[in-house]
N, C-alpha and C positions, 0 to 999 in steps of 0.2 A: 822629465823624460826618462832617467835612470830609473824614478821609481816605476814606468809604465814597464820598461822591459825587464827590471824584478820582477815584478808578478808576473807577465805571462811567465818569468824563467819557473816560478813558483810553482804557477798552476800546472806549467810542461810537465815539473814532477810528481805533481802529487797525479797526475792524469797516467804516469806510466808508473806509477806504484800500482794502481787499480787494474791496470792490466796482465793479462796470462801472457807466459812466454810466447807462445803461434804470436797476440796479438801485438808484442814488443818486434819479434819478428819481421812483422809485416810492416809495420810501422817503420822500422830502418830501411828495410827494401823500399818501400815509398820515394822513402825522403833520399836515400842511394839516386836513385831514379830521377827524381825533381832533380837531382844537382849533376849526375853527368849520364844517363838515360837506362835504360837496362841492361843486364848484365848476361851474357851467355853461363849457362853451367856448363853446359855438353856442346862437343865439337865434333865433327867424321867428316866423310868424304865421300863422293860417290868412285871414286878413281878403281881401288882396288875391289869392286862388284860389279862395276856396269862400266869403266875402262874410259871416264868424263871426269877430270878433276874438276870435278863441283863442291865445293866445301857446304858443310851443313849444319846447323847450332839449333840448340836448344834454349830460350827464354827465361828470366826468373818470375816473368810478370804472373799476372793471375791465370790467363790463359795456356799460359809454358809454353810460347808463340814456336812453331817451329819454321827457322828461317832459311833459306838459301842466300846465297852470296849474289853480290850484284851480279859478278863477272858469273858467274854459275847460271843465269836467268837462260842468257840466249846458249848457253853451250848443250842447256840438257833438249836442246831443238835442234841441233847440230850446227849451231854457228860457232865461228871462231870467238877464244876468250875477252881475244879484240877487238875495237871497230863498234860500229855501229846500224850491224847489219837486221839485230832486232827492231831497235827505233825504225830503222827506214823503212823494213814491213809492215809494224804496226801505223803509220803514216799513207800507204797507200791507200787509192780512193775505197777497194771494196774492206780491207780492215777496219777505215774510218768506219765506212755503213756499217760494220757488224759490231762494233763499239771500242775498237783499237783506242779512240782517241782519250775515252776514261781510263784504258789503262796505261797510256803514256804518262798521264797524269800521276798516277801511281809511282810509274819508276822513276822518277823525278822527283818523288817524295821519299825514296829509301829509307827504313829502320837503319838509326844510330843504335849502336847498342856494344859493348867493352868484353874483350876479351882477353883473359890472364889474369894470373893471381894478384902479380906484383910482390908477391912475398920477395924474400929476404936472397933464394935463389932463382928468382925467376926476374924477365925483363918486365915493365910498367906496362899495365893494361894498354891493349892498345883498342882503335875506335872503327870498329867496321863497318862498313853499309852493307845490307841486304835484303829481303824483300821474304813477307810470309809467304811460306812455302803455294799459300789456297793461289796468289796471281798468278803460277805457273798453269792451276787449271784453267785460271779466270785467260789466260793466253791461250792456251792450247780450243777450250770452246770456241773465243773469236775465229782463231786460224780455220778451223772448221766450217762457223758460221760464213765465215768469207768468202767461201769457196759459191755459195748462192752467187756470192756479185762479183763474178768475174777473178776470183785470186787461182790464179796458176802455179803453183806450189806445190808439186807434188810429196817431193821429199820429205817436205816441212809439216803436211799434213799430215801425213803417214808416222813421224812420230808423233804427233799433239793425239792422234785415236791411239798409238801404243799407252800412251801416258795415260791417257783419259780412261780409257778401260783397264789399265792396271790398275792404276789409283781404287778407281771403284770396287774392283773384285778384293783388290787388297783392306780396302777401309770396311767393305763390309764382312769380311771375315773377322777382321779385328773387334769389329761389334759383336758378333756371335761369339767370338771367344771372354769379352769382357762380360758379358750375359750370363756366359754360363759360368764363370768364375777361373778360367782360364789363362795364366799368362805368357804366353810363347818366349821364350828366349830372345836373343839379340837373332842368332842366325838364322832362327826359324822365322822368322821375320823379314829376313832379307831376303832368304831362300825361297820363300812365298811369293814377293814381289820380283824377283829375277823367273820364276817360273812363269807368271801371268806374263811379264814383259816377251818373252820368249811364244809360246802361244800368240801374243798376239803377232807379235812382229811373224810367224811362221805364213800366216793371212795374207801377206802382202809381199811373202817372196816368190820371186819370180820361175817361173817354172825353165826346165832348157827348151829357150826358142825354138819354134815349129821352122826358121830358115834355118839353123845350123842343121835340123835332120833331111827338109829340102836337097840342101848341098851336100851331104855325103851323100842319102841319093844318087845324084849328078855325077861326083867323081869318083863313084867305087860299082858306081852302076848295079845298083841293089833296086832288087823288084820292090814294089811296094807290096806287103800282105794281105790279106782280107781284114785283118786284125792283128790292134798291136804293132810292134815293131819289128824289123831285121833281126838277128839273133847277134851280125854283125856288130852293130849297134850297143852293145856290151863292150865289146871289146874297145868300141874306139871313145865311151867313155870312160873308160878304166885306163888306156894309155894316152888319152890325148885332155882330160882334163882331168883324174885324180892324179894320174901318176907325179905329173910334171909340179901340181899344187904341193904334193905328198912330198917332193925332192924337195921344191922352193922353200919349203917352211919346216925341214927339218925331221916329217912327219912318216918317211920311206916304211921304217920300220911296223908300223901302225895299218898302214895300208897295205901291205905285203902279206902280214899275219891275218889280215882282213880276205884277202881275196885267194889265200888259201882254205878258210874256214866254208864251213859249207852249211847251204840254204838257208835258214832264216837268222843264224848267228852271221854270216858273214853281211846280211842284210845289215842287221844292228849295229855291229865294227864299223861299216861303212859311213853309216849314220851319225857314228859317234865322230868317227874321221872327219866329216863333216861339219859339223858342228867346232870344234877344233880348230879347223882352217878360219872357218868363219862366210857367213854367205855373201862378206861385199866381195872376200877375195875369190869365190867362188862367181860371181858375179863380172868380177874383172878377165878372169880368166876364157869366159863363154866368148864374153868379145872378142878377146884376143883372136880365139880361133874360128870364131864367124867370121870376123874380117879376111883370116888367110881365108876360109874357104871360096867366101864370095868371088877373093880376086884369081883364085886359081882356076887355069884352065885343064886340068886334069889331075888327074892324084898323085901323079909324079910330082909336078908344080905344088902343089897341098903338101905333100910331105917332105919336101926338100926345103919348102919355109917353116915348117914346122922344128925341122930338126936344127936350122939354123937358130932360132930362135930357143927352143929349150933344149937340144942335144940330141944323141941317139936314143931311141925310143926301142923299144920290143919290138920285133918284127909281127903287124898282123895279120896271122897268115889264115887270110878266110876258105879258102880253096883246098885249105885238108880237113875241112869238118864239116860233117854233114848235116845239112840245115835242118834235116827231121831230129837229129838227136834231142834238139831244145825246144820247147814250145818260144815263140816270140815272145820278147819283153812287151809287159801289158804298159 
């Protein structure tokens, strides 16, 4: 028995004398691999670009598999880190039909794979689970396909098409740049896929509800135009949902120099302001004061909840300006 495992030991070497370094290379990463699985090189995060700490790694294997974290799977769909609120969707009857239940199968199968040096200052590899980045699509298609049989998920869908169409616009730039011999940067990279992300997501937000302009209507007893809007109607979103966002979050100064700027600059300021705040808090905010309007009976009652709730406001004084000076907001 000693002499069988001499020779293979024999043969082991004379078989890695004949080989090139790449192919001694590979040969260790293998056998690394056979004995405690693969190794991450590269590590990031999505937190500090897209504001989701999803952690993200790169592979040593052949493919340089790029993986997301377990816990990252359901966050980059807006579920929480915790819980088990992906599994439970992918389980319902119409995910089943559109083939949830192969990829439950999947997350239950997670890539092991070591991360850290373990050198001499560093702490011992440690053993992560995570999943190739492709089941994120292979998710977000079901959530879509779902939607055929009965999946009521608005939210959810709305990002798995953000995802799905950036992904795409972004992988095929990427081809056209490796074609032509091109290789972007790290930021131009990110900057590409936060811009698609943005575009898309722009698709699906929400416009300000046709009740909130009903009810100032109602309590400020504003005609309605042939076209377009009130000229009022300026005013009362500039004090009654930038200004108070613009206080809330720090941003006064921004918005001030904004609505001093004139025509199509102060359009773009605003935009930018915008964007800034951000469109859920912009989204939060519409409610807030749809609700005061709905429940007030006149616009004494509308602004005396308003003022309780965000403070004193700018006086809007529609009765010393004359409505021919401005064409209507389109």
């Amino acid at each position: 028995m000693d002499d069988l495992f001499e020779g293979r030991a024999k043969g082991g070497h004379t078989t890695a004398r004949r080989m090139t370094p790449e192919q001694l290379k590979e040969r260790a990463r293998k056998g690394a691999a056979a004995r405690w699985g693969a190794k991450a090189t590269h590590k990031g995060s999505f937190l500090e670009h897209f504001g989701v700490d999803v952690d993200c790694y790169v592979l040593d294997d052949e493919r340089h598999t790029a993986v997301i974290s377990q816990r990252g799977m359901g966050q980059a769909l807006g579920f929480a880190a915790s819980g088990t609120a992906l599994k439970s969707l992918l389980t319902t009857k119409a995910m089943s039909q559109a083939g949830g239940s192969e990829i439950i199968q999947k997350l239950e199968n997670p890539i092991k794979f070591q991360w850290g040096s373990g050198g001499s200052n560093s702490p011992p590899p440690s053993v992560v689970h995570g999943f190739d980045s492709g089941l994120l699509i292979d998710v977000c298609n079901a959530v879509i396909a779902a939607e055929r049989f009965g999946l009521r998920r608005p939210g959810v869908a709305k990002q798995a098409r953000i995802i799905l169409t950036a992904s795409a616009k972004s992988g095929i730039q990427r081809l056209v740049y490796d074609l032509a011999g091109y290789n972007p940067t790290t930021e131009e990279a990110i900057n590409a896929f936060k811009l698609y992300v943005l575009e898309e997501a722009k698709k699906y937000e929400p416009e300000f509800p046709n009740e909130l302009y009903f009810e100032w209507h109602r309590l400020y007893d504003l005609a309605v135009p042939e076209r377009g809007k009130p000229w009022q109607f300026k005013y009362l979103t500039v004090n009654h949902v930038y200004y108070p966002l613009a206080k809330s979050n720090g941003k006064l100064l921004t918005l001030l120099r904004a609505l001093k700027a004139q025509g199509g600059q102060r359009q773009k300021k605003l935009f930018q302001f915008l964007n800034e705040i951000g469109a859920r808090a912009l989204r939060m905010q519409l409610g807030r004061i749809l609700e005061m309007a709905e429940s007030a009976k006149d616009r004494a009652g509308y602004e005396k909840r308003f003022n309780e709730r965000f403070g004193e406001q700018p006086e809007l004084d529609f009765e010393t300006r004359d409505a021919s000076a401005s064409p209507p907001l389109s």
